[in-house]
DRENKOLFI-204049 format. One line per field, with one value per residue: residue in one letter; x, y, z of N, C-alpha, C in turn; residue number from 1. Coordinates in pm, whole numbers. Atoms other than C-alpha are relative to their C-alpha. Last residue first. Layout:
BEGIN
residu = (A	...)
n_c1 = (X	...)
n_c2 = (Y	...)
n_c3 = (Z	...)
ca_c1 = (X	...)
ca_c2 = (Y	...)
ca_c3 = (Z	...)
c_c1 = (X	...)
c_c2 = (Y	...)
c_c3 = (Z	...)
num = (NUM	...)
***
This chain:
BEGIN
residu = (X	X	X	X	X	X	X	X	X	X	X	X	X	X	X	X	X	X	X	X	X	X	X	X	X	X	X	X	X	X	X	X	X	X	X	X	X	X	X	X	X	X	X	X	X	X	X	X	X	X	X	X	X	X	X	X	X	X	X	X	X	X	X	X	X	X	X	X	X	X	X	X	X	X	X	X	X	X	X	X	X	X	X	X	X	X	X	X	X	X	X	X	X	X	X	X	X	X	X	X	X	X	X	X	X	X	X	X	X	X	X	X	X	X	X	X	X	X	X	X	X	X	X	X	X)
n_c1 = (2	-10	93	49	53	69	-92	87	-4	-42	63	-121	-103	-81	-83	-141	-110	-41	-9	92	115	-14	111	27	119	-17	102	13	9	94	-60	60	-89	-17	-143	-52	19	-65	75	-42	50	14	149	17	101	29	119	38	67	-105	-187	-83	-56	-92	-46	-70	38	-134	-125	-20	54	-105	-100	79	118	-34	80	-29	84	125	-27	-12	-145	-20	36	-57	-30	-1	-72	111	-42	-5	116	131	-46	-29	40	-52	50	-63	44	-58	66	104	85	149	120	54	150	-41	-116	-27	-74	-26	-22	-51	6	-101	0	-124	28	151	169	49	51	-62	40	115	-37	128	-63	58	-6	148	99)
n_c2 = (141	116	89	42	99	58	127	156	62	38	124	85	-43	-23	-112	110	-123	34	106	39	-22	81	119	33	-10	-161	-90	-108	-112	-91	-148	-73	-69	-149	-24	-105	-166	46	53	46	80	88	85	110	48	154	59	114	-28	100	34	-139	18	-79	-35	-105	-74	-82	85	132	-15	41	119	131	9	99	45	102	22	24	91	37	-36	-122	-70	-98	-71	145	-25	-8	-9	-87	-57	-34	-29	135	-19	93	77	116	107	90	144	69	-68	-31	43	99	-58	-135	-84	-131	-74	-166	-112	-139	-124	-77	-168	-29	19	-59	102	31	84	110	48	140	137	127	113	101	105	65	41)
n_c3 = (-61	74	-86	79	-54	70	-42	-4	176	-17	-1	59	-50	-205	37	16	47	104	-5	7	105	106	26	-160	-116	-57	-4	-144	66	-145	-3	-128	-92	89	61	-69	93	154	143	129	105	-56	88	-32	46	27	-7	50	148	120	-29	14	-145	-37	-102	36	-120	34	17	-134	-110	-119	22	-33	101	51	117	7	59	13	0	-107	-18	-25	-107	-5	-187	-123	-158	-64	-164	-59	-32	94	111	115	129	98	138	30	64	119	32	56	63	-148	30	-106	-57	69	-25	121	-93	79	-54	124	-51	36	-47	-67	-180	-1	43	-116	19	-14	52	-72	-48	-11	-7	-68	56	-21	99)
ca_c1 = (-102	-60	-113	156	271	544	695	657	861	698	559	598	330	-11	-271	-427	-778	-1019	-1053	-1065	-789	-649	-626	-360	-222	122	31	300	231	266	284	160	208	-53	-214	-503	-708	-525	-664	-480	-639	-404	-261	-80	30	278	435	755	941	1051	952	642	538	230	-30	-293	-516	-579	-851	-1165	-1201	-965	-1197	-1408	-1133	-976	-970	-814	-845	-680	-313	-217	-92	-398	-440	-497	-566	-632	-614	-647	-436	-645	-606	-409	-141	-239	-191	-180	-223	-126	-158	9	-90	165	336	469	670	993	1167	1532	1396	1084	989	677	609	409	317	219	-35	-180	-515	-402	-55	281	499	661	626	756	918	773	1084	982	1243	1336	1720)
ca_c2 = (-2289	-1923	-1573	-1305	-1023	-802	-491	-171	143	413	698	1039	1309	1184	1213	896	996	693	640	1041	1135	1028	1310	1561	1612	1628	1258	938	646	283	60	-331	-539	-780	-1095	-998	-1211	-1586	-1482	-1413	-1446	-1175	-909	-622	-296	-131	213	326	613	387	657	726	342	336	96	-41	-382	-596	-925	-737	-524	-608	-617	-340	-100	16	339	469	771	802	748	1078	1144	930	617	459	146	-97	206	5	49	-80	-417	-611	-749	-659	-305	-247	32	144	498	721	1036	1273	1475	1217	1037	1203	1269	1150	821	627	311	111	-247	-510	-804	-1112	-1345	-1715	-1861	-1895	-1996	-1698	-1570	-1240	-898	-790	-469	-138	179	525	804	1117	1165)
ca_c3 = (-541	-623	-483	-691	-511	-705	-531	-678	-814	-521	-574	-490	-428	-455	-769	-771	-671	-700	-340	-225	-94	246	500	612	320	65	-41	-17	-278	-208	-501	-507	-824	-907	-745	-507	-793	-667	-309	37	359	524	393	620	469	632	642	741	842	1140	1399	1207	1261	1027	934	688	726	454	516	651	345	68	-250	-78	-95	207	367	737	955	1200	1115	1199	828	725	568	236	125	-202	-472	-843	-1119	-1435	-1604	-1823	-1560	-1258	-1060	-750	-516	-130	-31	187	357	451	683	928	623	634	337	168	215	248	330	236	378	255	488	336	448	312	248	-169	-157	-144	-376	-273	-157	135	12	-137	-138	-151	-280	-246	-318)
c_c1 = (155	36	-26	-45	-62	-72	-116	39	-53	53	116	-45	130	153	83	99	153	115	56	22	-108	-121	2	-52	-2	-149	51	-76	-5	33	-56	96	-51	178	30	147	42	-25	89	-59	-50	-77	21	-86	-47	-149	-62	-156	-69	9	67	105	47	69	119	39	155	-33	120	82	22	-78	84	50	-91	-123	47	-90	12	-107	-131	-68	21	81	74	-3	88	-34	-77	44	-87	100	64	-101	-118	4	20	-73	72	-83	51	-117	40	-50	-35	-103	-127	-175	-34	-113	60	142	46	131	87	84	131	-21	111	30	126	-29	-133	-168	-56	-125	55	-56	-100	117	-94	24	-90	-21	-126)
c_c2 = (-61	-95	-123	-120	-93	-112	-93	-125	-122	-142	-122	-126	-66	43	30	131	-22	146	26	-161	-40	78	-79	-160	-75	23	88	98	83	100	55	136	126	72	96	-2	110	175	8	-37	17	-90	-142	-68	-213	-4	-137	-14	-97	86	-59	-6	143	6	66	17	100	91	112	-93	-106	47	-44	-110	-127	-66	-126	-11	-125	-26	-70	-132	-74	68	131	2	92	83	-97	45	-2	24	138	58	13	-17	-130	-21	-102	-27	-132	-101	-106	-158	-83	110	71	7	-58	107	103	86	96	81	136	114	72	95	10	94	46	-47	74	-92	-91	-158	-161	-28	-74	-98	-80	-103	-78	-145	-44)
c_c3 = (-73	84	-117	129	-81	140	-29	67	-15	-151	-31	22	-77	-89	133	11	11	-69	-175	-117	-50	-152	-162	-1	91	121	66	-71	176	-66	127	5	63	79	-92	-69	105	-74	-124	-107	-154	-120	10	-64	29	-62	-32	20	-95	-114	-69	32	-74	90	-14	103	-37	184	-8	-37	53	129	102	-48	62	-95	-39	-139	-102	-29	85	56	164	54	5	172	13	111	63	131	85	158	67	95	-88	-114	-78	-124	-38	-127	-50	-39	-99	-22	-131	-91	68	-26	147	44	-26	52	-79	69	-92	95	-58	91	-48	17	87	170	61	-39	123	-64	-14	-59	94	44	86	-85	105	-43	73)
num = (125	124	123	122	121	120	119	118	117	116	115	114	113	112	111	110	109	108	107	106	105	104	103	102	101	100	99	98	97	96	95	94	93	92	91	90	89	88	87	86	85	84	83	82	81	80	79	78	77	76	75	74	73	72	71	70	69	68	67	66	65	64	63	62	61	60	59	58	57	56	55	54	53	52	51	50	49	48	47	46	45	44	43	42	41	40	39	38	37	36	35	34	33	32	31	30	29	28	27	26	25	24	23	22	21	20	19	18	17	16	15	14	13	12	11	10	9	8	7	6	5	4	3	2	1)
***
């Protein structure tokens, strides 16, 4: 069975880090790009961070610039998503998504491959 699998979510205080990780099974990850979204309650999905099969190229929305940071261990089949100083509006649930390409799509293109069933972050005092 195909299948990606989010963990490392979790409840965590405003100024504080998580680290997300994506794993996938039944596939291997080296051919495609994955994305990271979330989605809070009453609003739009939003893509956070993508990177690239070879893990060169790299996107991240302006909401998570210079606090998220994206990563890949191919050998693990695994991808991470590292998030650092934490905010009350980064709370949502977080999806990764694998992509059939080389390179990350374009920011508001949602159209990947297989997707993952979520893992809840919520940023609270």
């Amino acid at each position: 069975q195909l299948q990606l699998v989010e963990s490392g979510g979790g409840l965590v205080q405003p100024g504080g880090s998580l680290r997300l990780s994506c794993a996938a099974s039944g596939f291997t990850l080296d051919y495609y790009a994955i994305g990271w979204f979330r989605q809070a309650p009453g609003k739009e999905r939003e893509g956070v961070s993508c990177i690239s099969r070879s893990a060169a190229s790299t996107y991240y929305a302006d909401s998570v610039k210079g606090r998220f940071t994206i990563s890949r261990d191919n050998a693990k089949n695994t991808v991470y998503l590292q998030m650092n100083s934490l905010k009350p509006e980064d709370t949502a649930v977080y999806y990764c998504a694998a992509r059939s390409e080389w390179f990350c799509p374009a920011p508001r293109d949602d159209r990947y491959d297989y997707w993952g069933r979520g893992t809840q972050v919520t940023v609270s005092s």
